[in-house]
Backbone atoms as SQL, in Angstrom:
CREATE TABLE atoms (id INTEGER PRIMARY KEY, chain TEXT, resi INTEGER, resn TEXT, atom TEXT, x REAL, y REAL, z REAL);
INSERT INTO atoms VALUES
  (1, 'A', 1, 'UNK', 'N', -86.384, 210.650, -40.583),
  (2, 'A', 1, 'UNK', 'CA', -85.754, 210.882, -41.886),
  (3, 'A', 1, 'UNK', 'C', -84.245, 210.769, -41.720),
  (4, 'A', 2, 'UNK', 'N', -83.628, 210.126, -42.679),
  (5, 'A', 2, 'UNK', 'CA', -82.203, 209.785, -42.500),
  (6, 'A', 2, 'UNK', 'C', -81.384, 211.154, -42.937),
  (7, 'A', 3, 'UNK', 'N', -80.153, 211.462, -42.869),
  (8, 'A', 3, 'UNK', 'CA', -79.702, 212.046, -43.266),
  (9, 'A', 3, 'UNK', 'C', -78.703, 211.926, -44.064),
  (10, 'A', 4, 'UNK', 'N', -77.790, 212.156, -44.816),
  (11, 'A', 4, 'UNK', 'CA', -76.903, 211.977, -45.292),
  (12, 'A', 4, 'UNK', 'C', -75.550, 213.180, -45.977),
  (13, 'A', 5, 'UNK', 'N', -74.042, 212.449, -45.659),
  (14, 'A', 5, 'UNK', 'CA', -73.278, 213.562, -46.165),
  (15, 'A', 5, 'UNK', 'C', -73.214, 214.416, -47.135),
  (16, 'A', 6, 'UNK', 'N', -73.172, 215.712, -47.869),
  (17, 'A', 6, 'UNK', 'CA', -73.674, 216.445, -48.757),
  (18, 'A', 6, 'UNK', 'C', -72.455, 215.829, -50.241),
  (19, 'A', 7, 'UNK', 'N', -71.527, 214.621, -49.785),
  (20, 'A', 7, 'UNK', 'CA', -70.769, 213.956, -50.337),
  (21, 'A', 7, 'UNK', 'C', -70.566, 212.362, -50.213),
  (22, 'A', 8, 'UNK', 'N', -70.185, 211.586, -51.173),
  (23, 'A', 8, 'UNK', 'CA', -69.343, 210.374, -50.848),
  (24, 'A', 8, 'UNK', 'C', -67.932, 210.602, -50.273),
  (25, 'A', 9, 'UNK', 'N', -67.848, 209.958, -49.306),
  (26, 'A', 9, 'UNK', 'CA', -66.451, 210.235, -48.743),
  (27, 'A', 9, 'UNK', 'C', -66.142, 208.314, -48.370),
  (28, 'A', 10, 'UNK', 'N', -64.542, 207.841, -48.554),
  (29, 'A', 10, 'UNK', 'CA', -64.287, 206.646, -48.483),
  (30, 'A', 10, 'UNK', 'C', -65.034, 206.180, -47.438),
  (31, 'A', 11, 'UNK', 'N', -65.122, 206.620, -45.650),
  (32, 'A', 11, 'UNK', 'CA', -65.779, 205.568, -45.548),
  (33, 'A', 11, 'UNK', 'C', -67.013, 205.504, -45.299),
  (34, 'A', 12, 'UNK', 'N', -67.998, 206.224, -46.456),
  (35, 'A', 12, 'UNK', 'CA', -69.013, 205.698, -46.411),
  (36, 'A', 12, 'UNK', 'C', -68.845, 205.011, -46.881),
  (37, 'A', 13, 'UNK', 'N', -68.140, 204.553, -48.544),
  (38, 'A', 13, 'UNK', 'CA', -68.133, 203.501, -49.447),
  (39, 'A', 13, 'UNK', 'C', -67.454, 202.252, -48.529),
  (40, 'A', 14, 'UNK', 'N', -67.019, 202.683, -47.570),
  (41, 'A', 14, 'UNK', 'CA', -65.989, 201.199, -47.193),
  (42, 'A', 14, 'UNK', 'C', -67.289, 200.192, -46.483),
  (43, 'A', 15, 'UNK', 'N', -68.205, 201.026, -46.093),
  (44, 'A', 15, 'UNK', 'CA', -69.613, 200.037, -46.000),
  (45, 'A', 15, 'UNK', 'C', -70.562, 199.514, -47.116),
  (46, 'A', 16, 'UNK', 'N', -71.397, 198.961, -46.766),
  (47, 'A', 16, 'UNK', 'CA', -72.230, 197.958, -47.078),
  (48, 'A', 16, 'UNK', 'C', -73.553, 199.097, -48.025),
  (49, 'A', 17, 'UNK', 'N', -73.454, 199.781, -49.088),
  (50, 'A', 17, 'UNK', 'CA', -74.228, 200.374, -49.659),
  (51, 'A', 17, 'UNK', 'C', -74.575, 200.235, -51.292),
  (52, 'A', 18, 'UNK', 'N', -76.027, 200.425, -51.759),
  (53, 'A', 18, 'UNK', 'CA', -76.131, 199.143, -52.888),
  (54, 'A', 18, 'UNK', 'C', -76.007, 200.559, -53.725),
  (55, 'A', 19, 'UNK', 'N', -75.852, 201.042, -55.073),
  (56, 'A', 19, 'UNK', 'CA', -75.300, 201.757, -56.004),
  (57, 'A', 19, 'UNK', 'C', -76.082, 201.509, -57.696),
  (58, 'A', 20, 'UNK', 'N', -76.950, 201.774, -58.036),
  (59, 'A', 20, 'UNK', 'CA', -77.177, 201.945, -59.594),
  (60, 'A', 20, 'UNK', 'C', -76.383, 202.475, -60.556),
  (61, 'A', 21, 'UNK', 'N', -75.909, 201.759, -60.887),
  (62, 'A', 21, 'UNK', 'CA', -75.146, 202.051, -62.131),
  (63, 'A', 21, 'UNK', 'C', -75.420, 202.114, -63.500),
  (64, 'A', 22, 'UNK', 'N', -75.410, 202.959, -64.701),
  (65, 'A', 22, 'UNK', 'CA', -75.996, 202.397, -66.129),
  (66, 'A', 22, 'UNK', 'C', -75.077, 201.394, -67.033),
  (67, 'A', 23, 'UNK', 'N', -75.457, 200.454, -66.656),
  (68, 'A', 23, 'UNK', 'CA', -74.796, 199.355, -67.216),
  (69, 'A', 23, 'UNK', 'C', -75.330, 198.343, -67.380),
  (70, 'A', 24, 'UNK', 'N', -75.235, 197.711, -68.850),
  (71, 'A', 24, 'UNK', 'CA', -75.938, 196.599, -69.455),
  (72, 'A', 24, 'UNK', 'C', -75.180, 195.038, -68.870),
  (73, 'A', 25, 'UNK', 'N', -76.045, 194.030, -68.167),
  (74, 'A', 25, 'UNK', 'CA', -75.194, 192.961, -67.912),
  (75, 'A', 25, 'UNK', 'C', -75.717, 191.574, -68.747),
  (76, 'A', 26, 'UNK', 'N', -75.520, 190.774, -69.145),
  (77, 'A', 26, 'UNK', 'CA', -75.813, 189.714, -70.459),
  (78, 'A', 26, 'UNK', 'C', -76.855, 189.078, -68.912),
  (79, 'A', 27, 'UNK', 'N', -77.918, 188.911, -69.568),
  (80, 'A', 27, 'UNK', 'CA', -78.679, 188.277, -68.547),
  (81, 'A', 27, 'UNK', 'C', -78.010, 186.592, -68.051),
  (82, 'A', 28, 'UNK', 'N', -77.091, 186.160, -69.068),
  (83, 'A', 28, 'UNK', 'CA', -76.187, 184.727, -68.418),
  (84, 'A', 28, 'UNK', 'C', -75.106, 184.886, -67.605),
  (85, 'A', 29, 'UNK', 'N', -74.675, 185.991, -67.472),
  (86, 'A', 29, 'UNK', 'CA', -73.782, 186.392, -66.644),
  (87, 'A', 29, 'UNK', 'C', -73.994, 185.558, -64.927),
  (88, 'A', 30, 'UNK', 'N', -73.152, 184.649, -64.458),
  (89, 'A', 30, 'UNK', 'CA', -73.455, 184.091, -63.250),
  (90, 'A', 30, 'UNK', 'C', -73.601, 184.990, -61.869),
  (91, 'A', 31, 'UNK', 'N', -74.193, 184.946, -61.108),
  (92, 'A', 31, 'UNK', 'CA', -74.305, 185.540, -59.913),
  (93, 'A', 31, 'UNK', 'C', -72.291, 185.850, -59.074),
  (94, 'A', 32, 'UNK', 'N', -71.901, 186.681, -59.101),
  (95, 'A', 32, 'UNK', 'CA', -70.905, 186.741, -58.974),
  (96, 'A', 32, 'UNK', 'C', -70.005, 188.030, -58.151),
  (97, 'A', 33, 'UNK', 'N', -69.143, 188.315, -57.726),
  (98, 'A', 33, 'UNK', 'CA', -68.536, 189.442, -57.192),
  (99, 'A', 33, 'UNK', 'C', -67.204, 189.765, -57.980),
  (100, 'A', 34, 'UNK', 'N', -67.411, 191.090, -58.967),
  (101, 'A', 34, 'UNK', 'CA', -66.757, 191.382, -59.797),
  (102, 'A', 34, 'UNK', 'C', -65.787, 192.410, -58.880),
  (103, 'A', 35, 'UNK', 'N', -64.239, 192.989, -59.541),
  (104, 'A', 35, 'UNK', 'CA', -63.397, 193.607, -58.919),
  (105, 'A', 35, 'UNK', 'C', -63.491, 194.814, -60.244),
  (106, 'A', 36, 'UNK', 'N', -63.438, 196.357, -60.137),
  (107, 'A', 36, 'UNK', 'CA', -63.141, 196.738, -60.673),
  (108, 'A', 36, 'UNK', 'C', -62.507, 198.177, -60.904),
  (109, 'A', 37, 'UNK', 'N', -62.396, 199.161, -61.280),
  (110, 'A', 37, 'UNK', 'CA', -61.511, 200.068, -60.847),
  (111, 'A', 37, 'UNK', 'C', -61.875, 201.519, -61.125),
  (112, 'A', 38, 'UNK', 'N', -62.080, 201.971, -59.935),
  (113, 'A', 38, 'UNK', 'CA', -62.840, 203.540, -60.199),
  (114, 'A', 38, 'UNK', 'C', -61.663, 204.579, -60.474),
  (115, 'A', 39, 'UNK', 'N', -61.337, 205.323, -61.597),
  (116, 'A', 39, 'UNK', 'CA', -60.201, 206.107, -61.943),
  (117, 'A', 39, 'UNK', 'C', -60.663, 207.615, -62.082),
  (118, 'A', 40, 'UNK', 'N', -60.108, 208.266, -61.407),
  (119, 'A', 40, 'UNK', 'CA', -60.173, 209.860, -61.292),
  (120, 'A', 40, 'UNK', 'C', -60.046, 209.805, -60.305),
  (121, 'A', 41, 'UNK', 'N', -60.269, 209.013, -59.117),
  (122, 'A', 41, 'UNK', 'CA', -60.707, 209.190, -57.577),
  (123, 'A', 41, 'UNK', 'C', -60.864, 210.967, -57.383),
  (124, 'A', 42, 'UNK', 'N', -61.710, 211.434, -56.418),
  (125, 'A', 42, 'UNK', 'CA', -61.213, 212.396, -56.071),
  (126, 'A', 42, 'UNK', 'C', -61.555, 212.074, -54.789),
  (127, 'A', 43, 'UNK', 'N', -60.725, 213.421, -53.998),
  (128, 'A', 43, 'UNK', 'CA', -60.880, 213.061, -52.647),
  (129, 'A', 43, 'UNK', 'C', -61.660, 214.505, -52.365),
  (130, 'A', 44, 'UNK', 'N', -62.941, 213.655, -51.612),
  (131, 'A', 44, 'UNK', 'CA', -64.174, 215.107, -51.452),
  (132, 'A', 44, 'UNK', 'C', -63.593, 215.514, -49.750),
  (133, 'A', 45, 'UNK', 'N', -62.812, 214.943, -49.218),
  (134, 'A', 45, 'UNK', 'CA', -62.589, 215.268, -47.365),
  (135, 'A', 45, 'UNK', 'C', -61.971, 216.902, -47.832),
  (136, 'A', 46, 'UNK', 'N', -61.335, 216.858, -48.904),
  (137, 'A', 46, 'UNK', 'CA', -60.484, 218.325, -48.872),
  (138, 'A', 46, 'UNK', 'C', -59.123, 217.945, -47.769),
  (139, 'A', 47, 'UNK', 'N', -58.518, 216.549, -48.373),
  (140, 'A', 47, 'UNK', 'CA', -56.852, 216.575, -47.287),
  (141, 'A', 47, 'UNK', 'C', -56.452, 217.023, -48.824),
  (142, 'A', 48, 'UNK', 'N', -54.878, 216.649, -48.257),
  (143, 'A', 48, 'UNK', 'CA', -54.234, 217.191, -49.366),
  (144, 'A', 48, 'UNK', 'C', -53.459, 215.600, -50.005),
  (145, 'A', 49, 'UNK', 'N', -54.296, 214.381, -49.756),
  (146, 'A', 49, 'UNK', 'CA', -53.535, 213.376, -50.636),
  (147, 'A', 49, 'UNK', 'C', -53.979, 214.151, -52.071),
  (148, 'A', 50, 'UNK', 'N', -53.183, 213.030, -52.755),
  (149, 'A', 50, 'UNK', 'CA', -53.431, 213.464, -54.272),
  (150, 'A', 50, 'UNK', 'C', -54.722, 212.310, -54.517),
  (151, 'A', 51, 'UNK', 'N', -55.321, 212.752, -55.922),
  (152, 'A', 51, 'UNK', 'CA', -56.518, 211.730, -56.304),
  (153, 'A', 51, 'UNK', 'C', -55.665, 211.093, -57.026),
  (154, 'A', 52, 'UNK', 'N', -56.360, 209.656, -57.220),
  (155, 'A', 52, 'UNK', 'CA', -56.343, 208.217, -57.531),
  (156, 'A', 52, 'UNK', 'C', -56.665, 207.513, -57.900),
  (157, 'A', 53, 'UNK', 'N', -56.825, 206.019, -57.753),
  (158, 'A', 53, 'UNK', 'CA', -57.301, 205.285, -58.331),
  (159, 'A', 53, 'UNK', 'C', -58.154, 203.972, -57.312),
  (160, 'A', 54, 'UNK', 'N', -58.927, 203.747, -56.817),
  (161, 'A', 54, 'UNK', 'CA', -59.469, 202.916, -55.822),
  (162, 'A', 54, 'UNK', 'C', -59.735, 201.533, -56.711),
  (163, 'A', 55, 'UNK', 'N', -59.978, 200.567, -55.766),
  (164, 'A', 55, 'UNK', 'CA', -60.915, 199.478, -56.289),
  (165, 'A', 55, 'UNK', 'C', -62.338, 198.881, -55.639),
  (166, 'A', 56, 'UNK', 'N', -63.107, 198.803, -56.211),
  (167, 'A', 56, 'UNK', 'CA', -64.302, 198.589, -55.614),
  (168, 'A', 56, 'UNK', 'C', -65.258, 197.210, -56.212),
  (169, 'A', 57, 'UNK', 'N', -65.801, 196.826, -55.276),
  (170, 'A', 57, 'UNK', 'CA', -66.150, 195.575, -55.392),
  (171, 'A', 57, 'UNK', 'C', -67.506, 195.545, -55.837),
  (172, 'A', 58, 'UNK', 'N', -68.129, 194.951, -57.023),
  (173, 'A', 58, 'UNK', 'CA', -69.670, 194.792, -57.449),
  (174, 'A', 58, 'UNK', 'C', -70.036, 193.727, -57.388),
  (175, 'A', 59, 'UNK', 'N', -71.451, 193.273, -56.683),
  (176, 'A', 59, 'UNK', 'CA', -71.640, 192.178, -56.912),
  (177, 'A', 59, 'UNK', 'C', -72.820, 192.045, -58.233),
  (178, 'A', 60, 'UNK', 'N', -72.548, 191.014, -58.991),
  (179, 'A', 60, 'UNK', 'CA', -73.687, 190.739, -59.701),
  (180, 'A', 60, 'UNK', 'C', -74.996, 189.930, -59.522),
  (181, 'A', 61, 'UNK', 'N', -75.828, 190.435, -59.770),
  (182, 'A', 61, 'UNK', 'CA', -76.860, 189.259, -59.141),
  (183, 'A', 61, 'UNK', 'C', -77.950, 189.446, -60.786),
  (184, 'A', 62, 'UNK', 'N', -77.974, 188.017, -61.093),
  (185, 'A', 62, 'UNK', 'CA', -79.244, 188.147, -62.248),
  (186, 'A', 62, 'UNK', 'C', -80.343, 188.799, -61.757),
  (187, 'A', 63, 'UNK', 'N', -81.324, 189.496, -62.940),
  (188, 'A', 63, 'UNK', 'CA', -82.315, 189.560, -62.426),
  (189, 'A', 63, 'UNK', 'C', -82.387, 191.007, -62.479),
  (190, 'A', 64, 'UNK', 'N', -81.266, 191.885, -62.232),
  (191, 'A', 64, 'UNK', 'CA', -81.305, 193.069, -61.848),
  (192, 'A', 64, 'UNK', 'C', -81.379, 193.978, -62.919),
  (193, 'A', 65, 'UNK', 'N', -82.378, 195.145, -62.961),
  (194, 'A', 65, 'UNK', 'CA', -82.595, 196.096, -64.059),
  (195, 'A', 65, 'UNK', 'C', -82.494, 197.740, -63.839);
């Protein structure tokens, strides 16, 4: 059984992990790697940067529900 952090912390996200999101995509939409921008950031490590604003990469793939 795998385990996992009781949080997202950056670098888990800085790897290779797939994410459900509720979001409608036009089924013509081309297979593609969208850029877009996660705002509130918080930072779950508990340093003392301030929260932010990241960017994170989606890929689209038809097909997907």
């Amino acid at each position: 059984m795998e385990s996992y952090p009781p949080y997202w912390t950056w670098d888990w996200l800085q790897s290779e992990v797939e994410i459900t999101v509720p979001v409608r995509i036009p089924a013509d939409t081309p297979p593609d790697t969208h850029r877009c921008t996660v705002r509130g950031w918080q930072n779950t490590d508990y340093s003392n940067e301030p929260a932010g604003s990241d960017d994170i990469v989606i890929t689209v793939r038809n097909g997907d529900t």
